[in-house]
DRENDO-1510 file (C-alpha; in Angstrom, 1 decimal, always signed):
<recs>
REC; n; res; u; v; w
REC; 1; UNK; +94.3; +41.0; +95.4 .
REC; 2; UNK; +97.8; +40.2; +94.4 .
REC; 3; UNK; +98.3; +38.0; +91.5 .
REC; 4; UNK; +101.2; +36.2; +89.9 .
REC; 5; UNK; +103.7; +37.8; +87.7 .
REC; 6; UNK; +102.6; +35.1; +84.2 .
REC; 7; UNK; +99.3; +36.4; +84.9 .
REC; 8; UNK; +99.8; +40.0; +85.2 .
REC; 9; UNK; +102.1; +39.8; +81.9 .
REC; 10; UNK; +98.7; +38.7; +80.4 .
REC; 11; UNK; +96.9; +41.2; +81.3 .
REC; 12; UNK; +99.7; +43.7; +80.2 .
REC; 13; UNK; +99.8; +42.5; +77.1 .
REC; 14; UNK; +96.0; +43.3; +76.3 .
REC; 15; UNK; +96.9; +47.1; +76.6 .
REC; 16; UNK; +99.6; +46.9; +74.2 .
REC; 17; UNK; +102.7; +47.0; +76.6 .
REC; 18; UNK; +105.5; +45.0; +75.5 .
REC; 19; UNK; +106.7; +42.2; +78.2 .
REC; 20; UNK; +109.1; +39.3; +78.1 .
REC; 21; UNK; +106.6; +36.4; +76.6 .
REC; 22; UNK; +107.1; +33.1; +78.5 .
REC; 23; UNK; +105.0; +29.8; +79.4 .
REC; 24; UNK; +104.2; +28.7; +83.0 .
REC; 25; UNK; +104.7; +25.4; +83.8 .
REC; 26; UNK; +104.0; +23.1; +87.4 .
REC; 27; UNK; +106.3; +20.0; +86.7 .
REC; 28; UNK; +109.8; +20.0; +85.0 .
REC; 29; UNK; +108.0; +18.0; +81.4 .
REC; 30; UNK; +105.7; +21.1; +81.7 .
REC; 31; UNK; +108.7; +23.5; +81.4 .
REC; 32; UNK; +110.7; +21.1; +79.2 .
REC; 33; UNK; +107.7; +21.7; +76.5 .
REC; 34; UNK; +107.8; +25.6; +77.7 .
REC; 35; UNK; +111.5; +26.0; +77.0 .
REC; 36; UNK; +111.0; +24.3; +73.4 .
REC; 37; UNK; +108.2; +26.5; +72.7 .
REC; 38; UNK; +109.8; +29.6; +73.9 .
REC; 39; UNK; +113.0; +28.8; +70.9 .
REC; 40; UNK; +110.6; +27.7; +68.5 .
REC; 41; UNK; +107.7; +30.8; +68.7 .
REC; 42; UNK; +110.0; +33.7; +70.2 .
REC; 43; UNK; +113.9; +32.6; +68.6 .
REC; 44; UNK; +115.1; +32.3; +72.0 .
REC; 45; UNK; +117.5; +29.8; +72.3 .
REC; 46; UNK; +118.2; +30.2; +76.4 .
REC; 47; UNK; +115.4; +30.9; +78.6 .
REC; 48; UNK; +114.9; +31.8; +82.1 .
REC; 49; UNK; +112.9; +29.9; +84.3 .
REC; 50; UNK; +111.5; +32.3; +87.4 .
REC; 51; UNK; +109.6; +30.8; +90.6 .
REC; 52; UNK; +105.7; +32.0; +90.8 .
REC; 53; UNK; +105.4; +33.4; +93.8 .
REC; 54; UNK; +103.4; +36.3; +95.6 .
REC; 55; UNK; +106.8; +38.0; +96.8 .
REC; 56; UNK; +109.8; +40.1; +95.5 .
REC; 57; UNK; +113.1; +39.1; +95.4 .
REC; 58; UNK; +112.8; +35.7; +93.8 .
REC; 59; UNK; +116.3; +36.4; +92.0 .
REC; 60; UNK; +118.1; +36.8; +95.3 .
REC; 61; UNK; +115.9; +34.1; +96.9 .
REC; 62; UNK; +116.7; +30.6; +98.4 .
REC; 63; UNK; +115.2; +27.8; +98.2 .
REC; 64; UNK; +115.1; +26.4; +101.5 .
REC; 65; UNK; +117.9; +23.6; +102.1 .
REC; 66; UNK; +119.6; +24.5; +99.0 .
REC; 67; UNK; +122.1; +27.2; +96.8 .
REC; 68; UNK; +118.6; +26.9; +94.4 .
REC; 69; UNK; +117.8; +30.5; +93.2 .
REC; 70; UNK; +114.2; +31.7; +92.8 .
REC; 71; UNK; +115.3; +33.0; +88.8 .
REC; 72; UNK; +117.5; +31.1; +87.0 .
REC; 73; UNK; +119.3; +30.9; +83.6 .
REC; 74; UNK; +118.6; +27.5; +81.2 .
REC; 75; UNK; +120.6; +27.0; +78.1 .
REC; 76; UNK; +118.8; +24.7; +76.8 .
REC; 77; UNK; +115.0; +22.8; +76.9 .
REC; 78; UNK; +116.9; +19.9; +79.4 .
REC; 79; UNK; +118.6; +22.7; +81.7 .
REC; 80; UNK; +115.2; +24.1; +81.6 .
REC; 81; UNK; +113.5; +20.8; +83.0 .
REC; 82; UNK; +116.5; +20.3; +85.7 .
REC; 83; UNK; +116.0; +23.9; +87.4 .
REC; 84; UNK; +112.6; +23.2; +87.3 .
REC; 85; UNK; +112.3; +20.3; +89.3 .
REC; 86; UNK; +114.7; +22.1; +91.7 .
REC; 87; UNK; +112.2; +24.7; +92.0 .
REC; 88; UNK; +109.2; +23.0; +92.1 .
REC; 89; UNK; +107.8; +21.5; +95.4 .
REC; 90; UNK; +110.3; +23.7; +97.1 .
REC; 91; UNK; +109.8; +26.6; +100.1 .
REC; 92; UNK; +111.5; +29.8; +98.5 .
REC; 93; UNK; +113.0; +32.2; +101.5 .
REC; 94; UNK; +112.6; +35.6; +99.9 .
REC; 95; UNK; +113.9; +39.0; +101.7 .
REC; 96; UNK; +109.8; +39.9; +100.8 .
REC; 97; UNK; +109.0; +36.3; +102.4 .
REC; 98; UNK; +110.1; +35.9; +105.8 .
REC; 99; UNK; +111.8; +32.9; +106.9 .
REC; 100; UNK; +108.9; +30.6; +106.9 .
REC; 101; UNK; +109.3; +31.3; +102.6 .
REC; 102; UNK; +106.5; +30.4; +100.3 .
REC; 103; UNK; +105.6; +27.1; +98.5 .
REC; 104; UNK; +107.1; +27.3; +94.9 .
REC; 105; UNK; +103.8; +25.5; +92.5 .
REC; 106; UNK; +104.1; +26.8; +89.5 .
REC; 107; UNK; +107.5; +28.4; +87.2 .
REC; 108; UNK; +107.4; +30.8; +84.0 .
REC; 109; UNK; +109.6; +29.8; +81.2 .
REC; 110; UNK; +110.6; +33.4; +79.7 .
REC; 111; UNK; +112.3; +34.1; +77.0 .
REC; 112; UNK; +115.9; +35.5; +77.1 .
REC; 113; UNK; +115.9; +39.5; +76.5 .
REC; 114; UNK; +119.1; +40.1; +77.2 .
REC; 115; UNK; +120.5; +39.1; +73.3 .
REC; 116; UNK; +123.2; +40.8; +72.5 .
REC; 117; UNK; +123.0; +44.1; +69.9 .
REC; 118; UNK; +124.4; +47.3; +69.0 .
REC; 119; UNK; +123.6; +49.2; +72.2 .
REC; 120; UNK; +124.6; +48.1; +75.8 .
REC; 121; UNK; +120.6; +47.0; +77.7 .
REC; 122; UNK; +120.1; +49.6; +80.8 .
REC; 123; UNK; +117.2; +48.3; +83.3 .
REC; 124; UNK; +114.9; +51.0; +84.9 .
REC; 125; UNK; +112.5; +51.1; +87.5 .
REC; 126; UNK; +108.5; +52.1; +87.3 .
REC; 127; UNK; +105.6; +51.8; +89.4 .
REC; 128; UNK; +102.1; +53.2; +88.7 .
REC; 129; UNK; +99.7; +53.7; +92.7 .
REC; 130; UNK; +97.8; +56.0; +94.0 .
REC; 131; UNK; +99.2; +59.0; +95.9 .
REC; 132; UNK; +96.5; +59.4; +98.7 .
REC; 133; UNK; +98.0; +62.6; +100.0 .
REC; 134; UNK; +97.8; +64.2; +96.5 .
REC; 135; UNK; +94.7; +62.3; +95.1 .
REC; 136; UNK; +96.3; +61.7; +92.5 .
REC; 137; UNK; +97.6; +58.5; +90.5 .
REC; 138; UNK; +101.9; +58.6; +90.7 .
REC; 139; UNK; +104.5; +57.5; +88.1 .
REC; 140; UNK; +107.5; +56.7; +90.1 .
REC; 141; UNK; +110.7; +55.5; +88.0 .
REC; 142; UNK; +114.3; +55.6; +88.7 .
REC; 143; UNK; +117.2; +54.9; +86.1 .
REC; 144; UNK; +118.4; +52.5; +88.9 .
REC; 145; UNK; +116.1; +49.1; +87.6 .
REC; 146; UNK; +116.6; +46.1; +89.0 .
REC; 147; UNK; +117.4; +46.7; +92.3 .
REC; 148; UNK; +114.9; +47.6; +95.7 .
REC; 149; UNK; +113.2; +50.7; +95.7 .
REC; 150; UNK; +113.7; +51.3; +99.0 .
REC; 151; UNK; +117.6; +50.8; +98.4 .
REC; 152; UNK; +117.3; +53.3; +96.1 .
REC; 153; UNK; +115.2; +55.6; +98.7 .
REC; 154; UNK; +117.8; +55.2; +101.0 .
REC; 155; UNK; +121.0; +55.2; +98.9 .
REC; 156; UNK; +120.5; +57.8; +96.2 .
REC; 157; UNK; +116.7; +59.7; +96.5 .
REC; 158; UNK; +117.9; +62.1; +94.4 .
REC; 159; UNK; +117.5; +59.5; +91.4 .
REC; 160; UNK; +113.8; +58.3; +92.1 .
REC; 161; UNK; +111.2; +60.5; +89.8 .
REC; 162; UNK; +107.6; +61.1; +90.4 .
REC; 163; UNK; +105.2; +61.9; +88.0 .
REC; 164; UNK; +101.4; +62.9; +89.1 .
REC; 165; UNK; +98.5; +62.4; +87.2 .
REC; 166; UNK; +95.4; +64.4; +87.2 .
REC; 167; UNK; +92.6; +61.6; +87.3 .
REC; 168; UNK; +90.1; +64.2; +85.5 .
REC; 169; UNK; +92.6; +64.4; +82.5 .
REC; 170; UNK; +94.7; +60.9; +82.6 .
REC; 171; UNK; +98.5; +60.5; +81.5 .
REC; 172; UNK; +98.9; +63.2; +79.1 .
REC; 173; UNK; +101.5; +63.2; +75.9 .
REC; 174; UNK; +104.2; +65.2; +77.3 .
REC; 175; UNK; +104.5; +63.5; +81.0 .
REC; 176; UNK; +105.3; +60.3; +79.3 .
REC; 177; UNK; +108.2; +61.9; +77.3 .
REC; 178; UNK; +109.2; +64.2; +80.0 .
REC; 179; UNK; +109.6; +60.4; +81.9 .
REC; 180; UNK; +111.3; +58.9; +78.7 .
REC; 181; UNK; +113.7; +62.4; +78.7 .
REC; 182; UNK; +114.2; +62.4; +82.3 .
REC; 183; UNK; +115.7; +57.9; +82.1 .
REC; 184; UNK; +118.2; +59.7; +79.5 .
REC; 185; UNK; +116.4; +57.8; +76.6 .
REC; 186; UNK; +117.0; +59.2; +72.8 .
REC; 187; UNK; +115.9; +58.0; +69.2 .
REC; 188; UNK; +114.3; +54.9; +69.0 .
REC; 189; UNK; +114.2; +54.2; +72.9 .
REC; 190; UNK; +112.9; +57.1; +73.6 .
REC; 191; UNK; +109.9; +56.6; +71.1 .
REC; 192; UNK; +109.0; +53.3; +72.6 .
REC; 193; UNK; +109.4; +54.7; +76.2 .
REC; 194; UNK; +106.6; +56.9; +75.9 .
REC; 195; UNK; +104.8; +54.1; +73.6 .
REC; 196; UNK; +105.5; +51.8; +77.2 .
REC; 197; UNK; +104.5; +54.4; +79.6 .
REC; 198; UNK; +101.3; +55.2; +77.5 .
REC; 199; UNK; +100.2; +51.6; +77.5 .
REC; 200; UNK; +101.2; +51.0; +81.3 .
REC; 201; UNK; +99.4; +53.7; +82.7 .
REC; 202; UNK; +95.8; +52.7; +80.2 .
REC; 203; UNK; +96.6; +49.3; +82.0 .
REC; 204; UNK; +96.8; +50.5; +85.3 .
REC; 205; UNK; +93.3; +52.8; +85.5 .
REC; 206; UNK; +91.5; +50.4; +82.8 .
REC; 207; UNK; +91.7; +47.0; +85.2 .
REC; 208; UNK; +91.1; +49.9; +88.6 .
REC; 209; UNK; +94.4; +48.0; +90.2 .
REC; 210; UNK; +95.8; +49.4; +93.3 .
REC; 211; UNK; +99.2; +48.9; +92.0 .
REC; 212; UNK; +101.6; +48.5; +89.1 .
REC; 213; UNK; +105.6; +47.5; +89.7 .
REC; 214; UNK; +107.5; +46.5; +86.6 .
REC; 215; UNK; +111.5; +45.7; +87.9 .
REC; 216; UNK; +112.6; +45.7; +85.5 .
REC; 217; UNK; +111.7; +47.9; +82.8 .
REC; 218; UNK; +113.9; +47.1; +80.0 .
REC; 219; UNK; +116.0; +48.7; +77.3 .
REC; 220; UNK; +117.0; +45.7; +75.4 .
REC; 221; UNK; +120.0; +45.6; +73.2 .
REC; 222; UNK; +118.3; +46.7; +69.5 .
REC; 223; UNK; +116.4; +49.7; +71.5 .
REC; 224; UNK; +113.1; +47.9; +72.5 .
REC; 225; UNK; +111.1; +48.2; +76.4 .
REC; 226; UNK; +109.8; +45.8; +77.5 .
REC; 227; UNK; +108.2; +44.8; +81.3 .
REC; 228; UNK; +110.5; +42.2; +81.8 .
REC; 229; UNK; +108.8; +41.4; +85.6 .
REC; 230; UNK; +105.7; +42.6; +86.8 .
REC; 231; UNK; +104.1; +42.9; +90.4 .
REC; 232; UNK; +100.3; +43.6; +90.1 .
REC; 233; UNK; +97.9; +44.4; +93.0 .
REC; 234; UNK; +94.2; +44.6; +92.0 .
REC; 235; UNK; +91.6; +46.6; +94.3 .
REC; 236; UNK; +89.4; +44.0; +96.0 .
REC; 237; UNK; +86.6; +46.8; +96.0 .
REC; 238; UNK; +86.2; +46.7; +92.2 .
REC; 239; UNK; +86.5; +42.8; +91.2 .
REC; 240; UNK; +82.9; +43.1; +91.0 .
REC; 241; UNK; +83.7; +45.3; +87.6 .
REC; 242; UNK; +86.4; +42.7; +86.5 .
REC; 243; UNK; +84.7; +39.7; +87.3 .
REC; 244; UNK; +86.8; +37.1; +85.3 .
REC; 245; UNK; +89.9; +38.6; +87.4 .
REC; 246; UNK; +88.6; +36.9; +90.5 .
REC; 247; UNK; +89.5; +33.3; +89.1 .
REC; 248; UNK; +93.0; +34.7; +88.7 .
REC; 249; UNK; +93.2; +34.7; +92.7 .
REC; 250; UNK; +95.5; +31.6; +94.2 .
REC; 251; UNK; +94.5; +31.0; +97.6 .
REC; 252; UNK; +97.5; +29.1; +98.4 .
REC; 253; UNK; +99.5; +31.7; +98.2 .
REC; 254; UNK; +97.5; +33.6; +101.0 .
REC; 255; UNK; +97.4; +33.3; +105.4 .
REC; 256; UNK; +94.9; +30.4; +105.3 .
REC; 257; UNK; +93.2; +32.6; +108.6 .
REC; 258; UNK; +92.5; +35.7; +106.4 .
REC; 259; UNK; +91.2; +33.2; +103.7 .
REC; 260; UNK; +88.9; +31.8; +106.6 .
REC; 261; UNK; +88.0; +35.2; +107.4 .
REC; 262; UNK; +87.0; +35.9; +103.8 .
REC; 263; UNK; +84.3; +33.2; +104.2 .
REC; 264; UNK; +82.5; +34.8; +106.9 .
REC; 265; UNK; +82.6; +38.3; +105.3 .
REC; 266; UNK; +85.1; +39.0; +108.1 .
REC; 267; UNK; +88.1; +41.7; +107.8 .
REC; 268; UNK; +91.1; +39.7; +109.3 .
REC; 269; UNK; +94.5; +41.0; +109.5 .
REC; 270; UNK; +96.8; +38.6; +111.6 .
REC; 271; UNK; +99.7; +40.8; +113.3 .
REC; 272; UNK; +102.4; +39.4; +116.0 .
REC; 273; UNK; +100.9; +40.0; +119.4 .
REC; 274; UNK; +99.4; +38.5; +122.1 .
REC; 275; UNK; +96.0; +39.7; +122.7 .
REC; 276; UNK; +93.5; +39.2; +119.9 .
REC; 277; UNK; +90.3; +41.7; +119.0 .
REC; 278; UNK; +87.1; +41.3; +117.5 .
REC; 279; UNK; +85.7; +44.5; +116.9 .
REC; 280; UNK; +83.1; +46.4; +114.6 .
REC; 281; UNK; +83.9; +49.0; +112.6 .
REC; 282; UNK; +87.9; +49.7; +111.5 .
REC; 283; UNK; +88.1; +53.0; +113.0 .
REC; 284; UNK; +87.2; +51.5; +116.6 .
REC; 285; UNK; +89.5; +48.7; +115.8 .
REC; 286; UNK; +92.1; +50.7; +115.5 .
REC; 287; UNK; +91.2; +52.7; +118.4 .
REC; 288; UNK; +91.4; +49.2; +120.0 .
REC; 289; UNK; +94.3; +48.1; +119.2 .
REC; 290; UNK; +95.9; +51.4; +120.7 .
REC; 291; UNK; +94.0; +50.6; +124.0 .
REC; 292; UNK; +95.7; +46.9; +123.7 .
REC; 293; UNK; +99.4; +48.5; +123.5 .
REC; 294; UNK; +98.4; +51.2; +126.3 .
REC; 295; UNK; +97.4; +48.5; +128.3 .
REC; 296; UNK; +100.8; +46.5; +127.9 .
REC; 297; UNK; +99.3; +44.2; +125.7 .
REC; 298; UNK; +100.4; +44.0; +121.5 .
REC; 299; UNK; +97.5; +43.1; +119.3 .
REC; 300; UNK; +97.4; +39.5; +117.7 .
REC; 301; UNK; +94.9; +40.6; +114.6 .
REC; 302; UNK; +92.7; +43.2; +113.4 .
REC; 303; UNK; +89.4; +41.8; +112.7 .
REC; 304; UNK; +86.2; +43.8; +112.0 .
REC; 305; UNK; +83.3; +41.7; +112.1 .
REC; 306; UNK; +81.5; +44.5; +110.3 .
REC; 307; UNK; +77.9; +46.4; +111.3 .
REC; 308; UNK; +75.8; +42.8; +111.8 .
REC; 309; UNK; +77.5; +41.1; +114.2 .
REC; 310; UNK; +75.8; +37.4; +115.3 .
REC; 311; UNK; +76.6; +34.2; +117.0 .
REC; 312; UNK; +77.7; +33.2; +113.5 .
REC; 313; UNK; +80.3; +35.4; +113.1 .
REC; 314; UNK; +81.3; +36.0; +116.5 .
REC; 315; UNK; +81.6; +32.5; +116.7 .
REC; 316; UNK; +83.9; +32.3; +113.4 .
REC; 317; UNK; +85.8; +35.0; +114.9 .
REC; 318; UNK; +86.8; +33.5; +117.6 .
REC; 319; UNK; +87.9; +30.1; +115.9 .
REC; 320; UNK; +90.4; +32.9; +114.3 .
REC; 321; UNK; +91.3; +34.4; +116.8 .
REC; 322; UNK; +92.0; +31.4; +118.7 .
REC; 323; UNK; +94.2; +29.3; +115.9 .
REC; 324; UNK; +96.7; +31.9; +116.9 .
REC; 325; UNK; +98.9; +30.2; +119.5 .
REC; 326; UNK; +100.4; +33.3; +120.2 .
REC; 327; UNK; +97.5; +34.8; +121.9 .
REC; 328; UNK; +96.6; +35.2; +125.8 .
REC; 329; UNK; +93.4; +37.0; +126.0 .
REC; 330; UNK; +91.0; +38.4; +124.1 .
REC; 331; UNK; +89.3; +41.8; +123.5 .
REC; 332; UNK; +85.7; +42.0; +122.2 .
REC; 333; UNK; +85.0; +45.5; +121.2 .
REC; 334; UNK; +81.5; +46.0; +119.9 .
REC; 335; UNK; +79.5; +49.9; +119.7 .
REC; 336; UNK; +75.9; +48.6; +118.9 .
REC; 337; UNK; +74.9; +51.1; +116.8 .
REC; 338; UNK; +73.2; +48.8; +113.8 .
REC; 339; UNK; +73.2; +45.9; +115.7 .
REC; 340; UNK; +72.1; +45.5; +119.7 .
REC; 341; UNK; +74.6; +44.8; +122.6 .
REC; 342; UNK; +72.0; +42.4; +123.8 .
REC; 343; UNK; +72.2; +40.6; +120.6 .
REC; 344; UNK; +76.0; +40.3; +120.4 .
REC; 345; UNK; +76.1; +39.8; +123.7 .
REC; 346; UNK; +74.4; +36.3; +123.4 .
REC; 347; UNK; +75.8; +35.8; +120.6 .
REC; 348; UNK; +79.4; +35.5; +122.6 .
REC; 349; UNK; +77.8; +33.5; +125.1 .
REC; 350; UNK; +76.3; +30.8; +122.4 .
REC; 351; UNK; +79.9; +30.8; +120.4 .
REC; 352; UNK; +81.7; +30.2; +124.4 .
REC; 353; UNK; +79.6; +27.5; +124.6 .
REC; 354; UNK; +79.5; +25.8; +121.3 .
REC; 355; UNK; +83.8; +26.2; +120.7 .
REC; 356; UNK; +84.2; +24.9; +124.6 .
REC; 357; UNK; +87.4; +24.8; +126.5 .
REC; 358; UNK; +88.5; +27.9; +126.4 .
REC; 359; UNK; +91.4; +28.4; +128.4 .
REC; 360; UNK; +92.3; +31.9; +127.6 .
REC; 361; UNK; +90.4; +35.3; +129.2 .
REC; 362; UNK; +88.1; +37.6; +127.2 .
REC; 363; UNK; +86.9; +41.0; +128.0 .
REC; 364; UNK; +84.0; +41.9; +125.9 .
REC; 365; UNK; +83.3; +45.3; +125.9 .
REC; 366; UNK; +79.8; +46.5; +124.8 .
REC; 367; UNK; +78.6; +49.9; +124.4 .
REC; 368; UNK; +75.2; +51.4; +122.3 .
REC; 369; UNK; +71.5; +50.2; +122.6 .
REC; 370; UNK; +70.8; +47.5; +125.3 .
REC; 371; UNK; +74.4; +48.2; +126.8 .
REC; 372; UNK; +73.3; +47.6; +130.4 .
REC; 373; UNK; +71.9; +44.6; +129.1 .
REC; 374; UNK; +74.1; +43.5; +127.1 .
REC; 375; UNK; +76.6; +43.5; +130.2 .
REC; 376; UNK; +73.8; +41.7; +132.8 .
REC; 377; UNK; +74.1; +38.5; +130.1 .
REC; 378; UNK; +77.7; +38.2; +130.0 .
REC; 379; UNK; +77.7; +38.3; +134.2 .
REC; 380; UNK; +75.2; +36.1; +134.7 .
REC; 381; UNK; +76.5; +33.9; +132.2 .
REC; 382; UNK; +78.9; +32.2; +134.9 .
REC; 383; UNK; +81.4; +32.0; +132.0 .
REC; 384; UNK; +85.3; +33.1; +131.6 .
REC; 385; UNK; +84.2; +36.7; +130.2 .
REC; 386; UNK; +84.8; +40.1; +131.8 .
REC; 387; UNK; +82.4; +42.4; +130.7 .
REC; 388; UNK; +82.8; +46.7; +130.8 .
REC; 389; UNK; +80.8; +49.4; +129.7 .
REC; 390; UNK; +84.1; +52.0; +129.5 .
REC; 391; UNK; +86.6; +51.4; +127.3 .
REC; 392; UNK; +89.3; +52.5; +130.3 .
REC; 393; UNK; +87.7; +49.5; +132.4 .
REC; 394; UNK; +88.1; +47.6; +129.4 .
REC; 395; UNK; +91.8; +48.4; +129.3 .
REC; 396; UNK; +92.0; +48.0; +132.8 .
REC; 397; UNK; +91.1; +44.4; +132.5 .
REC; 398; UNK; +93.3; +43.6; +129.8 .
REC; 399; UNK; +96.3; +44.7; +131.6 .
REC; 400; UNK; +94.6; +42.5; +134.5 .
REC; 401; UNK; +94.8; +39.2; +133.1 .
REC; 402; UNK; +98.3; +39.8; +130.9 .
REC; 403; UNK; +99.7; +40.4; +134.4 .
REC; 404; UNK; +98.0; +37.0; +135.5 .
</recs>
């Protein structure tokens, strides 16, 4: 579960890592009060005003029909207001976004951190995930902050640092100064480095997130680091540890489809072909989808409607599927193992009818107890469905009706 970059600097901030404090705001009087408060609480006389959105690259980012930047500069409480209406109500076009962009609702008011001081600021780049090949949590940071990782992958790899960490043992003391060493931090900068890294990482395994991206981390002019943006993915699979996490969760910002899904206890991924799946189980779905491309075909979605499959959510799944316009046929894929063939198999036949008018072809392939059937109920249905036992006939009959 992603969440917004305001409320993942809250979170921070209960672990003891430094970030740049700021106010969010969802109409320009909001950020007007924001940008006051920012001068009067944090002695910031300029602020910066950044779009809250669930995508990278707001500072580069467009607003659509505009020269509006997703992260601007305000000099003052009024400037403040100004950008903010800009912001708000519009579509920001992000290299993370696509060009459909996402609906700008709500804008931090940050203080300014780059005040000037008796050293030069340096931004750095750190990320804190899971390393499934190793089994092991990973520290990757890069001296080159502010920019894209995967620039930085591509340009200069040489630069990018990893640091793994035993889960049975956690961050110890000398990998978070071997990380402060390795930025080329000293003295005082190098003291809070490994203060920063300490905190993130307790952060990161306390609140069982999936992901931590601060870019960027910074060294600010008098020697402090602070997270001065912060990308935060939380594991789904352990909200039910961090329950008052779940209201942090904006459902605008998600596909209204895989929201739908959600509902139904159904596993929806939409993708950008033309022949959508309904399958149980996410190894077979997979194994579907390759049958899909084999047969010509590219899949539309991965949706798992999970072990108990019924007219309820077969039915739900194919309202899915179907609000796809992109999609010319449709593969059920179903191993009744828990659940009986005969069961789903009238449970395709009641969702057909109830939904009605359906103009595109669907192959339901059924395999497991009651698979002969299973197949006798979809034939003598006298419905649009093409039913197989073998998943090569099922293939065969998806390449079938693409061909038309």
């Amino acid at each position: 579960m992603n969440i917004h970059e305001y409320q993942a600097k809250e979170i921070l901030k209960t672990f003891g890592v430094a970030v740049q404090n700021g106010f969010v705001a969802e109409t320009a009087e909001e950020a007007k009060a924001a940008a006051e408060r920012v001068k009067t609480e944090y002695d910031s006389s300029w602020c910066v005003v950044k779009a809250q959105i669930h995508a990278g690259g707001r500072g580069k980012g467009k607003v659509m029909g505009s020269e509006q930047r997703g992260v601007q500069v305000a000099k003052n409480p009024e400037q403040a207001a100004e950008i903010a209406s800009n912001l708000l109500g519009g579509t920001l076009v992000t290299i993370q976004t696509g060009p459909s962009g996402k609906l700008v609702s709500k804008v931090l008011v940050a203080q300014d951190v780059f005040y000037p001081g008796p050293n030069e600021p340096k931004e750095y780049y750190m990320s804190v995930l899971l390393d499934r090949a190793t089994k092991q949590n990973v520290i990757i940071y890069t001296t080159e902050g502010g920019m894209d990782i995967e620039e930085v992958a591509e340009h200069s790899p040489e630069k990018i640092h990893k640091e793994w960490i035993n889960p049975a043992v956690g961050l110890q003391g000398f990998q978070a100064r071997k990380i402060a060493f390795n930025l080329g931090l000293e003295g005082t900068a190098f003291k809070e480095m490994v203060k920063f890294v300490s905190a993130l990482y307790k952060a990161y395994d306390a609140t069982d997130s999936a992901m931590f991206e601060i870019n960027p981390v910074l060294k600010t002019s008098d020697d402090k680091i602070i997270a001065v943006d912060a990308k935060v993915s939380l594991d789904d699979n352990a909200l039910f540890r961090h329950k008052d996490f779940a209201a942090l969760r904006d459902l605008s910002e998600e596909d209204p489809t895989e929201v739908e899904a959600g509902n139904y206890n159904l596993n929806y991924v939409k993708l950008d072909g033309n022949v959508g799946c309904m399958v149980n189980g996410a190894g077979l779905a997979m194994a579907t989808m390759d049958i899909i491309k084999l047969s010509g075909g590219e899949p539309a979605n991965f949706l798992d409607v999970g072990g108990t499959a019924n007219a309820e959510t077969v039915e739900a799944g194919f309202r899915i599927i179907m609000s796809d316009p992109n999609v010319k046929a449709i593969l059920i894929n179903i191993f009744g193992g828990i659940v009986r063939c005969d069961r789903v198999a009238n449970g395709v036949v009641e969702a057909y009818r109830k939904i009605g008018d359906i103009q595109i072809p669907i192959i339901v392939r059924l395999q497991g107890t009651n698979a002969e059937e299973a197949k006798k109920i979809i034939d003598e249905s006298g419905l649009q469905v093409f039913s197989a036992i073998a998943l090569k006939e099922a293939a065969e009959l998806v390449e079938k009706v693409l061909k038309g």
